[in-house]
N, C-alpha and C positions, 0 to 999 in steps of 0.2 A: 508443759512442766516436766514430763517424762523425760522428752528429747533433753534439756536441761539438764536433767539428771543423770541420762545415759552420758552425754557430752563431758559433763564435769566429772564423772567415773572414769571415764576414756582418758583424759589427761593425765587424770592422777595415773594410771595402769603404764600410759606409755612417757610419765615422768620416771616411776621409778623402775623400770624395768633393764634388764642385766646387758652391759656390752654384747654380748652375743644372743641373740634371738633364742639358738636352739641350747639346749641345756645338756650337762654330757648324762647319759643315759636314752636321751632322748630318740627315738623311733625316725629315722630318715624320709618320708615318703614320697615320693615325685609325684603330683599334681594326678586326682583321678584314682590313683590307687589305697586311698585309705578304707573303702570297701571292705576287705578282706576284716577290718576290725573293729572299724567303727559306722555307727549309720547317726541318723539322723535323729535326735533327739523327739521322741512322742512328740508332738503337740510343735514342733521345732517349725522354721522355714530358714528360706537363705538368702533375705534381703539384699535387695543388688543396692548397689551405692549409689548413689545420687548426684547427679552433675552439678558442680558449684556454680550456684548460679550469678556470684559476679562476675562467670568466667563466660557464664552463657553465650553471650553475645559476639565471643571469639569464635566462636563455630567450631571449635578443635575437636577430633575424634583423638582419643587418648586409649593409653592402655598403662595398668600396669601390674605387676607380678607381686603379689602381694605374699612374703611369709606370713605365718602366723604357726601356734604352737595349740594342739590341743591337750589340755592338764589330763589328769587322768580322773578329775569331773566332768569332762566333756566340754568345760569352757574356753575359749580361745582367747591368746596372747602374743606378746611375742612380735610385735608387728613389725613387717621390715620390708622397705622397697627393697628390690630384689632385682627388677627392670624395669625400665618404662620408658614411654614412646611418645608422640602427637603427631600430629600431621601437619602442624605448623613448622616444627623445627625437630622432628626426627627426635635425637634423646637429650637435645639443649632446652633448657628452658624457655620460653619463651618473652616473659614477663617475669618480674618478682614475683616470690609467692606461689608460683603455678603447679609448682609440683608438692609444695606443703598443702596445701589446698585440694587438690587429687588423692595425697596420698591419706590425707585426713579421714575423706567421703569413704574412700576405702574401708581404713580401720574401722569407721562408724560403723559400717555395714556389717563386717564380717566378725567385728566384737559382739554380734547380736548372735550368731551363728552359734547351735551348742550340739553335741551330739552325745551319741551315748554308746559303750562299748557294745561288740555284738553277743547274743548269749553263751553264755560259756565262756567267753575268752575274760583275759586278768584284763583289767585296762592299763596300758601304757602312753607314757605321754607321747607324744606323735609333732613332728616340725613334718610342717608340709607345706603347699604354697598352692597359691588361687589365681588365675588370668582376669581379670576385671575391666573390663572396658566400657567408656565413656562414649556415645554418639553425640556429637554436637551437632551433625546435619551433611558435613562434608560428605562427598560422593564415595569415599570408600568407608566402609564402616562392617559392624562385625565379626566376624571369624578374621576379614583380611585385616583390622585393625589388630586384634587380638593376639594374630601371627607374629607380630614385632616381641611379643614380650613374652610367649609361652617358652616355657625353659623345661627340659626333658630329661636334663639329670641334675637335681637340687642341691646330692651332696657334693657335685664339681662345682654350680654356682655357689654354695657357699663357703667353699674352700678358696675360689679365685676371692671373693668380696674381702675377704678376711686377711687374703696377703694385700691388699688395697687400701684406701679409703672407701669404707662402704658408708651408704644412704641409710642410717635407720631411722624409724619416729621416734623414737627413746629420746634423742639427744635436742628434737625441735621443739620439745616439752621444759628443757630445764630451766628457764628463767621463768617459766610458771609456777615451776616446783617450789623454786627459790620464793618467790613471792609467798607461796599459798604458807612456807614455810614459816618465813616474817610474819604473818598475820595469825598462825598459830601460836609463836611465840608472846606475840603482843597479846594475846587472847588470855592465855594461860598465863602472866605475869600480871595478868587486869584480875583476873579470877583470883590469885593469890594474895593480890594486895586487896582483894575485897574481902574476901574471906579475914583475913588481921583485925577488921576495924568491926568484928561484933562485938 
């Protein structure tokens, strides 16, 4: 029921969230160096993502370059492929799905992630980005998977994405949105026509 819950919060988060990931004001930081200002939330861990398992049986080692943004409560957002890789077919997908599905496990995980500013400092929001890789069993796996997606300067990756077509989760949510939207609507139009008839 939990998972449920975090699922269906994730949706709604990466339905309505902003064309651009990072926010202006936002703190730039390249993968590893958030250190300096933020640590890890008390009581916190950094849930790895989870191999999809209708994917299981591809055997794919995957990787991919996850944005995310930390508020300045320490919760992360923001989600955005950024790069990614397989071993099946390098940065094609290989099947429908395959990379919604990756990039999903992703967000699952690192929407769990929470930190907290370091002492003394003001907290500011923070875009920064995370390597996440998938072993499916293939003979290369690891660090050497990992290699394909780690990116060493964020604010040049997301100045190239942005003069592009860039891959965000925001946009693989919208027909969710749209629905969950319809069915509040009908919700609150039932509620009001009942409410009339005391």
């Amino acid at each position: 029921m939990k998972m449920n819950a975090l699922v269906a919060g994730l949706a709604l988060v990466l339905a309505t969230g902003a064309p651009r990931a990072a926010e202006p004001g936002d703190r730039i930081a390249n993968e590893g160096t958030i250190g300096d200002r933020w640590a890890l939330a008390e009581g916190a861990s950094l849930p790895a993502p989870v191999y999809p398992a209708h994917l299981a049986a591809r055997g794919a080692n995957v990787c991919l370059a996850l944005g995310y943004r930390i508020g300045a409560d320490g919760s992360t957002s923001g989600f955005r492929v950024l790069r990614q890789w397989n071993s099946e077919a390098g940065d094609e997908q290989p099947v429908e799905g395959f990379w919604e599905a990756f990039a999903q496990a992703a967000a699952d995980a690192v929407s769990q992630w929470r930190f907290q500013p370091r002492p003394g400092i003001e907290p500011q929001p923070t875009y920064t980005v995370a390597t996440l890789g998938f072993e499916g069993g293939r003979e290369e796996g690891g660090a050497a998977v990992n290699a394909h997606c780690r990116i060493t300067d964020l604010a040049a990756r997301l100045a190239e994405l942005d003069q592009g077509p860039a891959r965000q989760l925001d946009p693989l949510r919208r027909e969710q949105e749209r629905q969950r939207e319809a069915e509040h609507r009908a919700l609150m139009n039932q509620i009001m026509s009942g409410s009339g008839k005391r």
